[in-house]
N, C-alpha and C positions, 0 to 999 in steps of 0.2 A: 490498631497498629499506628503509631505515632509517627508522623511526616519531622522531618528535619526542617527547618526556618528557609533554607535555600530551595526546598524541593515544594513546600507553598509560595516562594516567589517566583519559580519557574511555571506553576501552577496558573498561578494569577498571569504571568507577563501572555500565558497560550491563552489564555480565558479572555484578557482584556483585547486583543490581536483578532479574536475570531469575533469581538463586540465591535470590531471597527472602532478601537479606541485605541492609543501611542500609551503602550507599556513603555517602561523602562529603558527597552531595545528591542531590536527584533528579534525574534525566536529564532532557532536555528537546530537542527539533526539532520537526518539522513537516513536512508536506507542502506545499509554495505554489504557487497558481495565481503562472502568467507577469504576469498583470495584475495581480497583489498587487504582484511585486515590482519592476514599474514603477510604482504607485502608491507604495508604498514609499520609491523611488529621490526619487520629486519631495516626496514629505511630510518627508522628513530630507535634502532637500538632498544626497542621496549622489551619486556618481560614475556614470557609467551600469555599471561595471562593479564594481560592488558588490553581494550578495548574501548572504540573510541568515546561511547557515550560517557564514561564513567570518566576517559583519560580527560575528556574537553568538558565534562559536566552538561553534557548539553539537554535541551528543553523538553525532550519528550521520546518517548518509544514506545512501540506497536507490539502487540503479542499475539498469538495466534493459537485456540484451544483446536480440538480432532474434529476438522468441517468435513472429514471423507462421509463419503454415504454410506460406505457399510464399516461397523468397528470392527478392524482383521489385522493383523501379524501383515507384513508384507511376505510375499511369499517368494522365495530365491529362486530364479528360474540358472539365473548362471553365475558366478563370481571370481574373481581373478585379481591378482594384483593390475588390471588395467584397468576394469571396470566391474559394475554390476547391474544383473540385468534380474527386477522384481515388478513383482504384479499387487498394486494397491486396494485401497481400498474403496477406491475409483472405478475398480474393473479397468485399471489402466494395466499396459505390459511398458515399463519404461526402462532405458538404456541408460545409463550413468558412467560416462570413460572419467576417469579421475583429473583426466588431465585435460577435460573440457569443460567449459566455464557452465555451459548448463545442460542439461538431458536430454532426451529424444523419448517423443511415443511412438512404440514400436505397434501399437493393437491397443484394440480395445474390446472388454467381452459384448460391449452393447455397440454392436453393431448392424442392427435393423429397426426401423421404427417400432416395431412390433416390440423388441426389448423394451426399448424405452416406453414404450405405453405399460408394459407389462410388472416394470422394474419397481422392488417397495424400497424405501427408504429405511434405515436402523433407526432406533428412536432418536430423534434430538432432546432429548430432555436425560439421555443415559446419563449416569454418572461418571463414567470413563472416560466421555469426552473432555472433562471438565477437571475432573482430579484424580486420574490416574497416568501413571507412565504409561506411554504405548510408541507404535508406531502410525505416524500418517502423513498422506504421503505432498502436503504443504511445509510444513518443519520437514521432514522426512529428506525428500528430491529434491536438489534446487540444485546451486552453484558448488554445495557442496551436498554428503549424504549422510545420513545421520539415522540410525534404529534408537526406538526406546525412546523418543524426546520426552520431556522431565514434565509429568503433570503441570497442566497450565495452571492450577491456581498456584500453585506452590512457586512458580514463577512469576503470576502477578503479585504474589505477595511478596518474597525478596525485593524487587522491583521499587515497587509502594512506595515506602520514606525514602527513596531519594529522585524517585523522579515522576511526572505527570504520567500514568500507562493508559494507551488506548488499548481496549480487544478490538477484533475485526471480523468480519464473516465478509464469507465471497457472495457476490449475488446471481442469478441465471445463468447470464453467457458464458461465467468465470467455470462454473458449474460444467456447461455445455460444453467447456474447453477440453477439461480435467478428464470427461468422461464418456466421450463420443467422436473427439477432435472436430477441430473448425472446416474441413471437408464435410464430414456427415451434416453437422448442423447448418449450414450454410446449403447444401444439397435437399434435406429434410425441409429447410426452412419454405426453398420453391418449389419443392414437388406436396408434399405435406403441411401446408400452412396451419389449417386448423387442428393437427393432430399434434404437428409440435407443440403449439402453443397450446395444448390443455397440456402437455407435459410440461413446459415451461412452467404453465401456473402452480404445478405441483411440486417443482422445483423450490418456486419462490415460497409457497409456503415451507416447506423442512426449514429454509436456513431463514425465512423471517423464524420459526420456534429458535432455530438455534439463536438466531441473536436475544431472544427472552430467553434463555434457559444460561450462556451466557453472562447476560447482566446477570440473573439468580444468584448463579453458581459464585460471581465476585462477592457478590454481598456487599456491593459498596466501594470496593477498591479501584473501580473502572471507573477516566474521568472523562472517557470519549470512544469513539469507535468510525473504525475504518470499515467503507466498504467498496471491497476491492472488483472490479469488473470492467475489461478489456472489451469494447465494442466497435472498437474506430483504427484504423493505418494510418501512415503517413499522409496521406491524402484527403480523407476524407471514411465516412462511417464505412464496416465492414457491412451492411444490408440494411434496407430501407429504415427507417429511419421512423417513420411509420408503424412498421410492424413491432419496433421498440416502442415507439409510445404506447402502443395496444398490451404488449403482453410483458415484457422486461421492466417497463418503469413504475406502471404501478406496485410493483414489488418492493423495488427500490425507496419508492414513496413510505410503504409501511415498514419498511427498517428504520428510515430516516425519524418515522413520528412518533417510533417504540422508542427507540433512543432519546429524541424532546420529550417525551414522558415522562421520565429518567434522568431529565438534566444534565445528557451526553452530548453535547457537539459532536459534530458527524464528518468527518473528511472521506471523500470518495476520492479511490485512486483506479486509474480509467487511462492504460494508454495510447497515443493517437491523436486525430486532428478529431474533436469532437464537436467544432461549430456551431454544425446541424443542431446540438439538441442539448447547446450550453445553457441556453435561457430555462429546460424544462428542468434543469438541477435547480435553477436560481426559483422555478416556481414551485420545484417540491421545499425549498427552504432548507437545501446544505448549505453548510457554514462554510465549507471549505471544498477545491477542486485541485484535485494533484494528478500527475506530476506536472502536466502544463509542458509537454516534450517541444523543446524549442524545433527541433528537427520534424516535426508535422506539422509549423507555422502555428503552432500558440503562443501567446507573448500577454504576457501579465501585466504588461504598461498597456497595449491598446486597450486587452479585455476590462481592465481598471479603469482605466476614460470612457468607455463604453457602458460599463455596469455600475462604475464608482462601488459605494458598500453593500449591494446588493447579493455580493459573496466574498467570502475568500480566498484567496488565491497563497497556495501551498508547493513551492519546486519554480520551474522554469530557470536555471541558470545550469547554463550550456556545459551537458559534463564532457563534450568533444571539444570544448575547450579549454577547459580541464585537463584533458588527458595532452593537451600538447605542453603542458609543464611551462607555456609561456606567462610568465608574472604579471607583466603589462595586459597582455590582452586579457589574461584572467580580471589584473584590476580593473580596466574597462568594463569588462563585463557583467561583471557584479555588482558594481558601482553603478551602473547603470539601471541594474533591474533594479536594487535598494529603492528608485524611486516609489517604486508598486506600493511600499511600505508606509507612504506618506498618510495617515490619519488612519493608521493599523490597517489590517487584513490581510499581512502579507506573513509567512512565516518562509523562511531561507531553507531554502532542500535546493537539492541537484533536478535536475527535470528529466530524473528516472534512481539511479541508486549510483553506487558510487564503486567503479570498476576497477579493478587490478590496473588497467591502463592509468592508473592516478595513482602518484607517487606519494609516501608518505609526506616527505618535505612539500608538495603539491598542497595537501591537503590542509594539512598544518596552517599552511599561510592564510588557507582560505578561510579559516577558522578566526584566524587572527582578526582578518581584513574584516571581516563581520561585526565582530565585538568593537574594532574599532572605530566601524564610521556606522555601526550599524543604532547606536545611540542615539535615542531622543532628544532635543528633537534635533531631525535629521540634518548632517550638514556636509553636502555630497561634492562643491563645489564644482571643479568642469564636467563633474557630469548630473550636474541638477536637472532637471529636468519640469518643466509648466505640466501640471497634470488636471487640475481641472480650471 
């Protein structure tokens, strides 16, 4: 499947970025809520079928095959022109109001440890997850709702010639979210330590298969992989920190080294203030940490003085800054993190995804301001910044 000349240079500018080396310019996409990019659509006048990656050309997009645990149909428990309420393939019960930006779990059928000891996995190696239509409930439930998502290969391969694709898989605690809620596992984690974690460990193996089965299933098309997993607040990690290095990060380790096998650069996306156990990504050897949430005091200029090319750094530019539509301060802001970028490792995201509260003329500019000062080598002027 033959790459277009733009989509090997977009290629190379993420490749050279994640080597600690000054491409071209700096990379730049986004995550977007559905409601951005119909606010989007009617602020710039676009087509309904218009969309930003292709509108701005931009450097790269994430995809995601069927990670639920078991392959099933959602099953309709209610539905209404207000909302919908279905049961995944998570053994989740989830609530969907149309006209709220994202869902609610209502239940969960695994709710005693005893489940979870007891509970088997579907194959990850099935072919359904990989190249058949279905339902699940990652594409499925979000900000918006969606049955039948379109066989993932058949979407990395559309995808392919014109732009860099990463696959993704979720790791444990993302797991532990989707399928028990963060009461139970957090509950389970101090009354049952050693029982969760041999569940955990079993966890981690299904989706380290799925990330091999995965690459398989691309055959090549995959130029990197996300893996996605929330373990940290505003403040600091949701539980010891400790018991992550014991049972969650080895996992995480062997995604990371099935992927360098494979010659996939790896970006972990991990909301929260992750401090605690920023250095044990740098020593499993990710290339990349996103989103870098400015609002839980991450900042990609200090941890860059701090670690210099020891990683990555993916996001951190302030989307509730963003959202106030002010120009200046956005220039500011931007302008400023661009420093991060000085002798590559920075690629430009939001530091989370990018919301309805952000206007399309918002965005637009943001777009702009990137391309334009976002060129090698870099020349930031009053907001230059001494980095090392």
């Amino acid at each position: 499947m033959k790459r277009t000349e733009n989509c090997l240079a977009k290629l190379e500018r993420m490749n050279q970025a994640l080597r600690h080396e000054e491409p071209d310019r700096v990379p730049i996409s986004d995550f977007f809520w559905g409601s951005f990019i119909k606010r989007w659509r009617r602020d710039l006048n676009l087509p309904d079928s218009a969309e930003p990656y292709t509108y701005y050309d931009l450097d790269w997009i994430v995809t995601n095959p069927n990670l639920d645990p078991m392959i099933r149909s959602f099953e309709t428990i209610r539905e209404n022109e207000i909302e919908v309420v279905v049961k995944t393939g998570f053994g989740a019960t989830m609530r969907k109001r149309f006209d709220f930006q994202m869902p609610e779990f209502i239940s969960f059928d695994i709710d005693t440890i005893e489940k979870l000891q007891d509970f088997k996995f579907d194959d990850p190696y099935d072919r359904r997850r990989y190249f058949d239509a279905g339902d699940n409930q990652i594409a499925g439930v979000g900000d918006g709702f969606e049955r039948n998502s379109p066989a993932w290969v058949d979407t990395v391969k559309s995808l392919h010639p014109n732009f860099p694709v990463y696959g993704s898989v979720i790791e444990c605690s993302e797991c532990l979210t989707r399928m028990i809620g963060q009461e139970h596992t957090l509950f389970w984690m101090g009354m049952y330590p050693d029982e969760l974690g041999a569940c955990i460990n079993k966890i981690g193996q299904f989706y380290l298969d799925c990330t091999i089965a995965q690459i398989d299933a691309a055959d090549g098309l995959l130029d990197g992989m996300v893996i996605w997993g929330d373990v940290a607040y505003k403040q600091t990690m949701l539980f010891d920190p400790e018991y992550w290095r014991e049972y969650f990060k080895p996992w995480v380790k062997a995604m990371i080294d099935v992927c360098h096998k494979h010659h996939l650069p790896v970006i972990y996306h991990g909301c929260g203030n992750v401090s605690l156990i920023f250095e044990d990504f740098i020593e499993m050897g990710l290339d990349a940490y996103n989103p870098l949430e400015v609002k839980a005091d991450m900042d990609a200029i200090r941890l860059k003085r701090q670690y210099g090319d020891k990683i990555g750094y993916c996001g951190n530019n302030n989307i509730q800054v963003w959202e106030t539509g002010n120009l200046d301060l956005i220039k500011q802001d931007i302008l400023g993190k661009l420093n991060a970028a000085k002798r590559g490792g920075f690629i430009f995201q939001s530091d989370h995804s990018v919301s309805s509260a952000v206007s399309g003329q918002t965005y637009d500019y943001i777009v702009k301001l990137v391309r334009e000062y976002g060129k090698y080598p870099l020349s930031l002027g009053e907001y230059d910044l001494e980095m090392y």
